[in-house]
C-alpha positions as CSV (number, residue, x, y, z in Angstrom):
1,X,-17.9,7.2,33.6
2,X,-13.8,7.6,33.0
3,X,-13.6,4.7,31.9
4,X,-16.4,5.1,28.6
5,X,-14.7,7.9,28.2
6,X,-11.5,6.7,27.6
7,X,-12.7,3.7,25.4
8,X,-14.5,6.5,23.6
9,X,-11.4,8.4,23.0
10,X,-9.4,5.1,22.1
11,X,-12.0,3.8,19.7
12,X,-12.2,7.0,17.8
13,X,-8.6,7.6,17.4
14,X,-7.5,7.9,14.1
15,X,-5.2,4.8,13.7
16,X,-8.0,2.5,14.9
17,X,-10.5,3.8,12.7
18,X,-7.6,3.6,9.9
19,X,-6.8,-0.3,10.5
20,X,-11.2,-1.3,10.9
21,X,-11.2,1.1,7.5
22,X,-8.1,-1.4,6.9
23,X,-9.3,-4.9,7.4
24,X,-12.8,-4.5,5.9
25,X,-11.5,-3.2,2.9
26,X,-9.3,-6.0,2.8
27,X,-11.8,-8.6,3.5
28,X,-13.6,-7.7,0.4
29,X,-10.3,-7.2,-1.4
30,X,-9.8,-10.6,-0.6
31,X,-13.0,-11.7,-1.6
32,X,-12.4,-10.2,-5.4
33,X,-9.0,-12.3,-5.3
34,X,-10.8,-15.5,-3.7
35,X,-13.1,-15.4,-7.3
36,X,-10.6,-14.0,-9.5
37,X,-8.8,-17.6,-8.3
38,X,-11.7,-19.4,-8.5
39,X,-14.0,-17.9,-11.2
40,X,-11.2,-16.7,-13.7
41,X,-7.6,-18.0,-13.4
42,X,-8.6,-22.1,-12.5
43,X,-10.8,-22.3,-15.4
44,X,-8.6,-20.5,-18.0
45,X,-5.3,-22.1,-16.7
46,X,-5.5,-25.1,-15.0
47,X,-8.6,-26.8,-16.9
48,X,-6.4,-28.6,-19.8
49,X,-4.3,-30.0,-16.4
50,X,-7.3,-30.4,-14.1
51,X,-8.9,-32.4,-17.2
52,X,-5.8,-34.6,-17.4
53,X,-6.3,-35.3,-14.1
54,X,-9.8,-36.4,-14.3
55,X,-10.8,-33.5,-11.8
56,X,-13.1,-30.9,-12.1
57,X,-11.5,-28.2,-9.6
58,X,-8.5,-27.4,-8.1
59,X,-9.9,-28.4,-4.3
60,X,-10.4,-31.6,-5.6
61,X,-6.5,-32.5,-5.7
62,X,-5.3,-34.5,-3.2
63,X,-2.7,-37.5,-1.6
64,X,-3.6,-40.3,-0.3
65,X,-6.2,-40.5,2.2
66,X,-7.2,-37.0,2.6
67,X,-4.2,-34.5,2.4
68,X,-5.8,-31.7,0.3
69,X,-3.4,-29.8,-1.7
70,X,-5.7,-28.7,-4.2
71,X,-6.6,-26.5,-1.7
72,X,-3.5,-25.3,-0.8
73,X,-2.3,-24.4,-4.0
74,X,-5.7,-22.1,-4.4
75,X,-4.5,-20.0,-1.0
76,X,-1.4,-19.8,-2.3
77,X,-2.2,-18.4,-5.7
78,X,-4.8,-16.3,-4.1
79,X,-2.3,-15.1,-1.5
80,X,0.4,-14.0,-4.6
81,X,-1.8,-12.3,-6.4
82,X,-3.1,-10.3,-2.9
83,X,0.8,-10.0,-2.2
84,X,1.5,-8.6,-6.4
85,X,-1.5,-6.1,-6.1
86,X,-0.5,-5.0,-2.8
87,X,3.1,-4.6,-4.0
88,X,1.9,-2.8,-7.4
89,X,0.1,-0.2,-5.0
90,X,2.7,0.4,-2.8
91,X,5.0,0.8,-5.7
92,X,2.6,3.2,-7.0
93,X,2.4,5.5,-3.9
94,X,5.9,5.4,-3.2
95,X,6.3,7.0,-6.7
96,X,3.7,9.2,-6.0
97,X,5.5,10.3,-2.7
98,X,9.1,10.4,-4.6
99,X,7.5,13.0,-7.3
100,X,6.3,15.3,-4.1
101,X,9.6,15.2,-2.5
102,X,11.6,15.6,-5.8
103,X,10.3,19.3,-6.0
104,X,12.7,21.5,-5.2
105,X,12.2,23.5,-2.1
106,X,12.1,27.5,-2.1
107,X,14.7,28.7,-0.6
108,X,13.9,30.6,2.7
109,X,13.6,34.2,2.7
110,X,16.5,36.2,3.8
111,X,16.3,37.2,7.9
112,X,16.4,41.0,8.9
113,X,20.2,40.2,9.7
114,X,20.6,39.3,6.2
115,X,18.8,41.9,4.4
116,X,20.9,44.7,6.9
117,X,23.9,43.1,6.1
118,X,23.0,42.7,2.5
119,X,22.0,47.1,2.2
120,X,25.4,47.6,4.4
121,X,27.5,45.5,1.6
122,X,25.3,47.5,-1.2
123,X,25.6,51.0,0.5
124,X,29.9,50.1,0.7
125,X,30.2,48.8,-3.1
126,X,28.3,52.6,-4.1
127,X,30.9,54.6,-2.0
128,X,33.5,56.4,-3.6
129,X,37.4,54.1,-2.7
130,X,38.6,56.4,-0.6
Protein backbone atom coordinates (compact mmCIF):
# COMPACT_ATOMS: atom_id res chain seq x y z
CA UNK A 1 0.00 0.00 0.00
CA UNK A 2 3.24 2.56 0.49
CA UNK A 3 4.05 2.31 -2.56
CA UNK A 4 0.31 3.71 -4.27
CA UNK A 5 0.68 5.99 -1.86
CA UNK A 6 3.68 7.47 -2.77
CA UNK A 7 2.91 7.41 -6.64
CA UNK A 8 -0.22 9.16 -5.39
CA UNK A 9 1.57 11.85 -3.73
CA UNK A 10 4.17 12.04 -6.77
CA UNK A 11 1.55 12.19 -9.42
CA UNK A 12 -0.43 14.91 -7.68
CA UNK A 13 2.40 17.16 -6.99
CA UNK A 14 2.11 20.40 -8.35
CA UNK A 15 4.99 20.50 -10.87
CA UNK A 16 3.79 17.27 -12.54
CA UNK A 17 0.37 18.38 -12.91
CA UNK A 18 1.95 21.85 -14.16
CA UNK A 19 4.22 20.10 -17.04
CA UNK A 20 0.81 17.37 -18.18
CA UNK A 21 -1.15 21.01 -17.96
CA UNK A 22 2.22 21.90 -20.03
CA UNK A 23 2.45 19.51 -22.85
CA UNK A 24 -1.19 19.18 -23.73
CA UNK A 25 -1.59 22.68 -24.04
CA UNK A 26 1.27 22.60 -26.12
CA UNK A 27 0.16 19.86 -28.28
CA UNK A 28 -2.80 21.78 -29.37
CA UNK A 29 -0.63 24.94 -29.52
CA UNK A 30 1.21 23.19 -31.89
CA UNK A 31 -1.63 21.97 -33.73
CA UNK A 32 -2.83 25.82 -34.33
CA UNK A 33 0.78 26.48 -35.67
CA UNK A 34 0.93 23.11 -37.76
CA UNK A 35 -2.36 24.85 -39.82
CA UNK A 36 -1.48 28.37 -39.47
CA UNK A 37 1.72 26.74 -41.74
CA UNK A 38 -0.26 24.79 -43.73
CA UNK A 39 -3.69 26.43 -44.04
CA UNK A 40 -2.51 30.20 -43.98
CA UNK A 41 1.15 31.16 -44.51
CA UNK A 42 1.96 28.25 -47.67
CA UNK A 43 -0.92 29.34 -49.58
CA UNK A 44 -0.47 33.15 -49.16
CA UNK A 45 3.37 33.10 -49.44
CA UNK A 46 4.82 30.41 -51.17
CA UNK A 47 2.04 29.75 -53.90
CA UNK A 48 3.53 32.29 -56.63
CA UNK A 49 7.00 30.08 -55.84
CA UNK A 50 5.35 26.67 -55.41
CA UNK A 51 3.58 27.53 -58.89
CA UNK A 52 6.97 28.21 -60.40
CA UNK A 53 7.90 25.12 -59.39
CA UNK A 54 5.13 23.16 -60.87
CA UNK A 55 4.18 21.99 -57.19
CA UNK A 56 1.20 22.15 -55.43
CA UNK A 57 2.56 22.09 -51.63
CA UNK A 58 5.45 22.67 -49.82
CA UNK A 59 5.84 18.64 -48.89
CA UNK A 60 6.06 18.05 -52.33
CA UNK A 61 9.73 19.59 -52.69
CA UNK A 62 12.28 17.41 -52.94
CA UNK A 63 16.11 16.16 -54.30
CA UNK A 64 16.75 13.54 -56.13
CA UNK A 65 15.46 10.31 -55.26
CA UNK A 66 13.54 10.93 -52.27
CA UNK A 67 15.23 13.62 -49.91
CA UNK A 68 12.13 15.62 -48.83
CA UNK A 69 12.89 19.07 -47.91
CA UNK A 70 9.69 20.41 -48.57
CA UNK A 71 8.97 18.93 -45.49
CA UNK A 72 11.60 20.22 -43.64
CA UNK A 73 11.19 23.67 -44.43
CA UNK A 74 7.33 23.31 -43.08
CA UNK A 75 8.85 22.12 -39.41
CA UNK A 76 11.02 24.59 -39.49
CA UNK A 77 8.72 27.49 -40.21
CA UNK A 78 6.29 25.85 -37.97
CA UNK A 79 9.00 25.55 -35.29
CA UNK A 80 9.84 29.68 -35.63
CA UNK A 81 6.73 30.71 -35.34
CA UNK A 82 6.16 28.23 -32.00
CA UNK A 83 9.68 29.64 -31.00
CA UNK A 84 8.35 33.78 -31.90
CA UNK A 85 5.05 33.18 -29.94
CA UNK A 86 6.69 31.60 -27.18
CA UNK A 87 9.25 34.33 -26.99
CA UNK A 88 6.39 37.16 -27.47
CA UNK A 89 4.83 35.54 -24.23
CA UNK A 90 7.66 35.26 -22.25
CA UNK A 91 8.53 38.79 -23.09
CA UNK A 92 5.17 39.66 -22.00
CA UNK A 93 5.30 38.05 -18.55
CA UNK A 94 8.62 39.17 -17.82
CA UNK A 95 7.18 42.69 -18.22
CA UNK A 96 4.45 41.92 -16.35
CA UNK A 97 6.76 40.66 -13.45
CA UNK A 98 9.28 43.83 -13.98
CA UNK A 99 6.02 46.23 -13.28
CA UNK A 100 5.29 44.18 -9.87
CA UNK A 101 8.82 44.43 -8.79
CA UNK A 102 9.22 48.13 -9.86
CA UNK A 103 6.73 49.17 -7.00
CA UNK A 104 8.39 50.52 -4.45
CA UNK A 105 8.35 48.69 -1.17
CA UNK A 106 6.91 50.35 2.22
CA UNK A 107 9.32 50.86 4.32
CA UNK A 108 9.15 48.70 7.48
CA UNK A 109 7.67 50.06 10.51
CA UNK A 110 9.89 51.37 13.18
CA UNK A 111 10.85 48.55 16.11
CA UNK A 112 10.04 49.33 19.83
CA UNK A 113 13.84 50.18 20.02
CA UNK A 114 13.33 52.70 17.51
CA UNK A 115 10.19 54.34 18.57
CA UNK A 116 12.00 54.51 22.45
CA UNK A 117 14.83 55.89 21.01
CA UNK A 118 12.93 58.20 18.76
CA UNK A 119 10.48 59.71 22.24
CA UNK A 120 14.00 59.84 24.17
CA UNK A 121 15.59 62.09 21.15
CA UNK A 122 12.04 64.14 21.15
CA UNK A 123 11.75 64.37 25.08
CA UNK A 124 15.88 65.81 24.86
CA UNK A 125 15.29 68.40 21.85
CA UNK A 126 11.96 69.87 24.31
CA UNK A 127 14.22 70.28 27.35
CA UNK A 128 15.36 73.49 28.36
CA UNK A 129 19.88 73.72 27.43
CA UNK A 130 20.85 73.59 30.62
Amino acid sequence: MGLAKEFKEFALKGNVVDLAVGVVIGAAFGAIVKSLVEDIITPLILTPLLERAGLEDIKQLTWGAGVKYGNFLSNVLSFLIVAFALFLIVKGINSLRKKEEAAPAAPPAPSNEEKLLMEIRDALKSRPNV
